[in-house]
N, C-alpha and C positions, 0 to 999 in steps of 0.2 A: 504493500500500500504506500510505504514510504516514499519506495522510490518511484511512484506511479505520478506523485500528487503536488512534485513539481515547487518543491518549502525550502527556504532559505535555511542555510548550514545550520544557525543558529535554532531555528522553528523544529526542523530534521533529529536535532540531538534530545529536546523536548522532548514530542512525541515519542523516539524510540525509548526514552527513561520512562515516561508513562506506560507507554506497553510491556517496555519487560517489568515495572512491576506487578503491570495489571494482570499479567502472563503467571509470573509466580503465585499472587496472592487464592487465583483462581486454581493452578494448578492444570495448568494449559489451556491457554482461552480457546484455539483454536477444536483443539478437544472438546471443550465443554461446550462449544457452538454445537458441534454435530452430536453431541449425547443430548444434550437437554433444549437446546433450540435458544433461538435469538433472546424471545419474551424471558423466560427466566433468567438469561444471565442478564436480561437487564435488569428484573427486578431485583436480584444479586445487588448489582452494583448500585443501587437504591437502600439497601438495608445493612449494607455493610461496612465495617469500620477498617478494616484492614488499610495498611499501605498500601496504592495513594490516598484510596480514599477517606482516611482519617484527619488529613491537614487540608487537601486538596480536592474534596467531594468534586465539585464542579469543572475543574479541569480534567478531575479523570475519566469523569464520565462522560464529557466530551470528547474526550480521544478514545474515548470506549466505543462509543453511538458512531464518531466516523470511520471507525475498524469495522466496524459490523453493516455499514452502508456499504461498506468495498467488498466486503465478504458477500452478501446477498447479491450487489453487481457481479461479482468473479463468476456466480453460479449459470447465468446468464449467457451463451453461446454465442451470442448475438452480440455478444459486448467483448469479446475475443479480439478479435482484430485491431477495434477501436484501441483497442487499452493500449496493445501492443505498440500501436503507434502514439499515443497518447506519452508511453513509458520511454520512449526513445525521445521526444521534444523534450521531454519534462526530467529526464537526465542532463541535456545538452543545456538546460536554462538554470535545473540548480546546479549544478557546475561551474555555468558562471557567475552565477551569483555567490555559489561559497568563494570562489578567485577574487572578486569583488571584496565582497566582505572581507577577506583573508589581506586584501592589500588596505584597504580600510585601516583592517585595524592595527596594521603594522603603522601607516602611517598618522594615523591618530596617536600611538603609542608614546612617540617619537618627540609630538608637540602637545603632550598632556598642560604644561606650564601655558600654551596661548588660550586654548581650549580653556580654561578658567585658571587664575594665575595663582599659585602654591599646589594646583593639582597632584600627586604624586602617584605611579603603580603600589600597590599592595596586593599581586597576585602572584609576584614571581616571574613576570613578566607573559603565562599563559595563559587561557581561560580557564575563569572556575570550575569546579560541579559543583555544583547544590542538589536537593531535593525536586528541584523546578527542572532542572536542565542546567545549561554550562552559559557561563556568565562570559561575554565578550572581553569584559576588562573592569576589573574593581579597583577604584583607585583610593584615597584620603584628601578630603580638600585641607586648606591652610590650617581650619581650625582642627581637624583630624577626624572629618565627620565622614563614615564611609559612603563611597559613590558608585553604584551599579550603573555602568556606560555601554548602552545595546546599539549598536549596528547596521543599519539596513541600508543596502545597498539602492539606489533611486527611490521611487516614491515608496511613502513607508505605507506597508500591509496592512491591512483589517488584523486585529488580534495581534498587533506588536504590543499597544502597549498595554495590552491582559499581562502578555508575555513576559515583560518586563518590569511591571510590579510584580509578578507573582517570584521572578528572581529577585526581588529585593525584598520582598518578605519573608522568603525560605533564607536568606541570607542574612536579615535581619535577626529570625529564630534562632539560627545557629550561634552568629556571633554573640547575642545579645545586645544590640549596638540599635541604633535608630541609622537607616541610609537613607540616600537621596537616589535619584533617577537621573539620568540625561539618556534621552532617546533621539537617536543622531541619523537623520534620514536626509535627502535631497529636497523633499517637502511633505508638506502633512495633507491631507483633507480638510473640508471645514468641520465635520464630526468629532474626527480627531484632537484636533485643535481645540473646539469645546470641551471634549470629554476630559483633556488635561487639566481644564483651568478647574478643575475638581479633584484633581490629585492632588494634595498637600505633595512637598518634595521632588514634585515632578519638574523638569525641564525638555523643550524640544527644541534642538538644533536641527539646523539646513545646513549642510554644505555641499560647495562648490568646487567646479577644478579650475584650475587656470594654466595659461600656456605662458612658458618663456623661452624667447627666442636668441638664440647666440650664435652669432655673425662664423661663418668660417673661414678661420684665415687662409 
């Protein structure tokens, strides 16, 4: 399903964290689809407390509901071909989008100090894991307050920034610490943009490329 559905690197590592636990706690999801059928294992995931679903109800059972949509489409003959070619675009685009991202975050890394000034790494210079997924870049601002810093490659997705509080809350749990957000895309929606001015913590960044030109001798 993963690699059908075309998710930026960072989205990609989410979801696989969410299904392999969703995978264990059930004891082979894909198993228990064809034992007990779709209906119960959703009501399953309705009543039950296990990892993820003990901190994270709502994200897991979202990535539970769209495993189980791709599951019922796979069954489907008719939808054979399609996928197929479907799975070969949507390699070719998350691919470049994790290259994107991956140079992204190299060079955001580089200039944490412009990007807000006393910025510093506190990740060791790779991304995190958390309980959410794997964190782009955790950095400390001047005052030493930690900063969850997510990535998105051109316009930024529907569900980044779920995405990205949700890594700064599992990150927040852990450390015991209060974090901030900066969510870094090429530009936002007007939705988007709204729905931030309700995050306490949150910040959205745009950026740009620019060309410079050197004469050759």
């Amino acid at each position: 399903m993963l690699n059908t559905a075309g998710l930026a690197a960072s989205t990609y590592n989410t979801y696989n964290s969410f299904l392999g636990r969703i995978d264990q706690a059930i004891g082979g999801l894909d198993e228990a689809l064809a034992r007990d059928g779709t209906d119960k294992v959703l009501e399953w995931s309705r009543t039950t407390s296990t990892p993820p679903f003990d901190v994270f109800p709502s994200h897991a059972r979202s990535v539970l509901n769209k495993y189980i949509q791709f599951h019922i489409d796979a069954q489907s003959p008719d939808t054979q071909e399609v996928q197929e070619e479907m799975a070969t675009d949507a390699q070719q685009a998350s691919g470049l989008a994790f290259r994107l991202e991956k140079e992204m975050q190299a060079a955001v890394r580089k200039q944490l100090s412009n990007l807000e000034a006393g910025l510093v790494e506190d990740d060791e210079g790779r991304e995190l894991a958390v309980s959410t997924g794997y964190i782009d870049i955790v950095a400390r601002d001047k005052l030493g307050k930690l900063v969850v810093i997510e990535l998105k490659a051109g316009m930024c997705p529907t569900g980044a920034l779920e995405q990205a509080l949700g890594y700064a809350q599992a990150l927040s749990e852990e450390r015991n610490e209060d974090v901030r957000v900066m969510l870094i895309a090429s530009d936002f929606s007007d939705r988007l943009r709204a729905a931030a001015k309700r995050a306490n913590g949150l910040q959205l960044l745009k950026y740009e490329f620019s060309l410079q030109f050197n004469e050759l001798k």
